[in-house]
C-alpha positions in Angstrom: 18.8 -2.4 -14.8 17.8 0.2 -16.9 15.4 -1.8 -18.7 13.4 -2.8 -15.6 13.9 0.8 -14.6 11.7 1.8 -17.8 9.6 -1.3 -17.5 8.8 0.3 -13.8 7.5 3.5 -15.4 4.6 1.4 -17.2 1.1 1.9 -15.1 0.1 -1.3 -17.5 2.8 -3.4 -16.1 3.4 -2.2 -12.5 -0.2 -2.6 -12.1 0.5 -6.9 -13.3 3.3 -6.9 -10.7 1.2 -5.0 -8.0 -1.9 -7.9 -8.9 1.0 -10.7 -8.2 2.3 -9.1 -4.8 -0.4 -7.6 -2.8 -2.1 -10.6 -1.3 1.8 -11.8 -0.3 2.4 -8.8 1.3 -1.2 -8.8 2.9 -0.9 -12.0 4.3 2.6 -11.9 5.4 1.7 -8.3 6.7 -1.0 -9.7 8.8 1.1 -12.6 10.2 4.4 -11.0 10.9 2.3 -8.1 12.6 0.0 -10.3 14.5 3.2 -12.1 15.9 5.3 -9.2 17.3 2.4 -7.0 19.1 0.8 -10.5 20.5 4.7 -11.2 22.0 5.1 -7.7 22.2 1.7 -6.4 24.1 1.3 -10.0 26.2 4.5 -11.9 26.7 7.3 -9.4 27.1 8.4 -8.6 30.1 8.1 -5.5 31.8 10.4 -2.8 31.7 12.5 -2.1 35.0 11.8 1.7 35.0 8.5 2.3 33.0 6.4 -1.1 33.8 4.1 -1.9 31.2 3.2 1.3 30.2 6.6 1.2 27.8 4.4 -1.6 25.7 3.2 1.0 23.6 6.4 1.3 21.7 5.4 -1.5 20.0 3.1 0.3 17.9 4.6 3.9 18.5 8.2 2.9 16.8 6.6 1.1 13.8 4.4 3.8 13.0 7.2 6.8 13.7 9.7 4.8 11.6 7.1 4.5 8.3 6.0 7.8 8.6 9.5 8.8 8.2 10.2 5.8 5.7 7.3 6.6 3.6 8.5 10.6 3.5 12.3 9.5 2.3 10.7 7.1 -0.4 8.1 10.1 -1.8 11.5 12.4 -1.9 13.1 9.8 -4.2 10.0 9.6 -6.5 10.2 13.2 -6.5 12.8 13.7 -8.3 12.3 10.9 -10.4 9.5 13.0 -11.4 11.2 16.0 -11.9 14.1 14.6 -13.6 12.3 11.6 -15.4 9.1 13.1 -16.1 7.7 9.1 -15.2 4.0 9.1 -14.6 4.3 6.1 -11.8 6.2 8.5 -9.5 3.8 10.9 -9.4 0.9 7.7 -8.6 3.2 6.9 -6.0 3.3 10.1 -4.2 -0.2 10.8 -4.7 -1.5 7.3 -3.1 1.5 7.2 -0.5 1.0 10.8 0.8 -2.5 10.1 2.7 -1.2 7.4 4.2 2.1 8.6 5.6 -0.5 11.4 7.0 -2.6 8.5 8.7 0.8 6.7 10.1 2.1 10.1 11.5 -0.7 10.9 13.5 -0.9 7.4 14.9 2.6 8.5 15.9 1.7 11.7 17.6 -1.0 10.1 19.2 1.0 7.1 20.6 3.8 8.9 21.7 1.4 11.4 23.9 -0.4 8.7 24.9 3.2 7.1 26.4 4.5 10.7 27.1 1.9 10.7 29.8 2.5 8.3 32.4 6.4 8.5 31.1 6.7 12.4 31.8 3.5 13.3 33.4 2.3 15.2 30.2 0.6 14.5 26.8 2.6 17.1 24.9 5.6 19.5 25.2 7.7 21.2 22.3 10.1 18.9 22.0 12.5 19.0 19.2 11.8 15.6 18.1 7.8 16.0 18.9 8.0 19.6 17.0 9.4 18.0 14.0 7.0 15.2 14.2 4.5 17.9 14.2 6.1 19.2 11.1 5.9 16.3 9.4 2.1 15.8 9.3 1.6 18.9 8.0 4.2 18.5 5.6 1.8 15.7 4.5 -1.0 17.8 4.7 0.4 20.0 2.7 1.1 18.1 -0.6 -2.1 16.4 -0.1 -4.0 19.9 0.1 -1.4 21.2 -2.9 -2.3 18.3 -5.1 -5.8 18.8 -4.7 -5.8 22.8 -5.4 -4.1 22.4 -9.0 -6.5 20.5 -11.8 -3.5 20.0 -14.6 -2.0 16.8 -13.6 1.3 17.7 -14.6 1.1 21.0 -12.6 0.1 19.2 -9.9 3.3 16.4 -10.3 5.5 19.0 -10.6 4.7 21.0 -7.3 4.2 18.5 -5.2 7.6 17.3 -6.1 9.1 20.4 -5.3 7.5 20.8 -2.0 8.0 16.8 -1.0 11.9 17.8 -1.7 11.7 21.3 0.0 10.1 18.9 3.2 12.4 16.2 3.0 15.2 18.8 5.1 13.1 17.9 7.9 13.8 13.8 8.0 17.5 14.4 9.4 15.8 16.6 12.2 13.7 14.5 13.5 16.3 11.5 13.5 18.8 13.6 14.7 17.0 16.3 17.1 17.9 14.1 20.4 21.5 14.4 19.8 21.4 17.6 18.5 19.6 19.9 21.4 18.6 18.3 25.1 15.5 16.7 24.2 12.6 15.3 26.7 12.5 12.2 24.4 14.8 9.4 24.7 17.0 8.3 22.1 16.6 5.8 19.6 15.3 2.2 20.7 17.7 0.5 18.6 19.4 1.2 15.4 20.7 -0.8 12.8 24.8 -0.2 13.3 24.7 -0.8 17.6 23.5 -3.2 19.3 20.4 -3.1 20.8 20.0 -2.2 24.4 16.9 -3.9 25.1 17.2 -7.5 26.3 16.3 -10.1 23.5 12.6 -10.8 24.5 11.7 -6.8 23.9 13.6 -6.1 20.9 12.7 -9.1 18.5 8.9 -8.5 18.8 9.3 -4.6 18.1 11.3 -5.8 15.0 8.7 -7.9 13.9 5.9 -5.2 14.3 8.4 -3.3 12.1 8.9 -5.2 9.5 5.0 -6.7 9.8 3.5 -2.8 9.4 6.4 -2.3 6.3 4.5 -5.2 4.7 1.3 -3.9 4.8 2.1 0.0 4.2 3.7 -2.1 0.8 -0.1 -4.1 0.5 -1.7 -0.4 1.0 0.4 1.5 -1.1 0.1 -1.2 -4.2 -3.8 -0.7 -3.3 -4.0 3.2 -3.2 -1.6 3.2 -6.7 -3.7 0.9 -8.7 -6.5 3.0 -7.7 -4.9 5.6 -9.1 -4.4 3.9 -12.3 -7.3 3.1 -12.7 -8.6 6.6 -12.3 -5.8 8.2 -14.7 -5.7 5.3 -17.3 -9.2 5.3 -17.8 -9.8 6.0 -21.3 -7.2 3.5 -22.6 -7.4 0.0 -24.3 -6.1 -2.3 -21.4 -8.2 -0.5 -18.5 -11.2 -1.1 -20.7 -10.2 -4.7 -21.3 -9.6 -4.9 -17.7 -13.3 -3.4 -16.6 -15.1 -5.4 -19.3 -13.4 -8.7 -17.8 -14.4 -7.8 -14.6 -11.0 -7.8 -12.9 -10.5 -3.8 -12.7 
């Protein structure tokens, strides 16, 4: 364990593994995704109460659940930074950051977009919409810190304190429904209870879940070898890999 652990801190070698997976996580990505917003968006039925202006959930609760997902997973390769000093981690939250940003505005946006017709408005301050809020500019913020500090290991360092100062906020947002009398409705489903939507709504939603996990794996694989690139520029395997064309 701790030997792949180590092996996992190696840019050379992650960025082999990353090679092997992306185009299996893009393809299966693209499928599984394809599948549950086609069954989702077309073939559904329509919901007793909110008709078929509900459908959007099928891109609102993928792209809520990675934003948070992507958050949680940057908090762990904080520390690992802090703690491990490991160069990967640091990759990682640089090239996952800007896209958790992208994922939680596609939130915000869906959810006003269904907030509309649902409570006859595009935004209120609701807990859960509030600490949605804070969320993007959580990401905003380590994006903008990372780019204000030019010493790399500055930089990691910082970032990882504020991605761990941030990460207080995930338990709000999952729990704000329960916690104060919320406009927004509680959880879809969760993993421990059954799911209260019939069969033929809750499978596709599941598998525009898991599809849009698969790709934010493709992108984030994309956005770190990038990165590895960039930082691992001047040694001898980048420079093998440039002069072999595969870089």
């Amino acid at each position: 364990m701790w030997q792949f652990f180590h092996k996992l801190g190696s840019p050379k070698w992650f960025y082999g593994i990353a090679n092997r997976l992306m185009p299996w996580l893009l393809v299966s990505g693209l499928v599984v995704l394809a599948a549950g917003l086609v069954w989702g968006l077309a073939f559904a039925p329509q919901d007793y109460l909110q008709g078929n202006s509900y459908r959007i959930i099928f891109i609102h609760v993928p792209t809520a659940f990675l934003a948070q997902s992507a958050y949680m997973i940057m908090a762990v390769a904080a520390v690992i930074t802090l703690v491990w000093r490991m160069k990967l981690a640091d990759v990682f939250v640089r090239a996952v950051a800007p896209v958790g940003l992208v994922f939680c505005f596609l939130s915000l946006f869906t959810g006003a977009v269904w907030g509309k017709p649902t409570w006859g408005t595009w935004w209120v301050w609701d807990a859960r919409l509030t600490s949605m809020l804070i969320l993007l500019f959580l990401y905003g913020g380590v994006i903008a810190l990372d780019r204000a500090i030019n010493d790399e290991k500055s930089a990691a360092r910082a970032v990882a304190v504020l991605v761990l100062v941030g990460v207080v906020n995930i338990p709000i947002i999952k729990y704000s429904v329960e916690w104060w009398n919320t406009l927004h409705q509680p959880a879809t489903f969760k993993l421990t209870e059954k799911p209260s939507m019939p069969t033929e709504m809750w499978v596709p939603l599941v598998l525009s879940v898991l599809g849009l996990y698969l790709l934010f794996g493709w992108l984030a694989c994309l956005r770190m070898k990038t990165e590895i690139l960039h930082r691992e520029q001047k040694t001898r395997w980048v420079r093998e890999l440039v002069l072999a064309g595969r870089g």
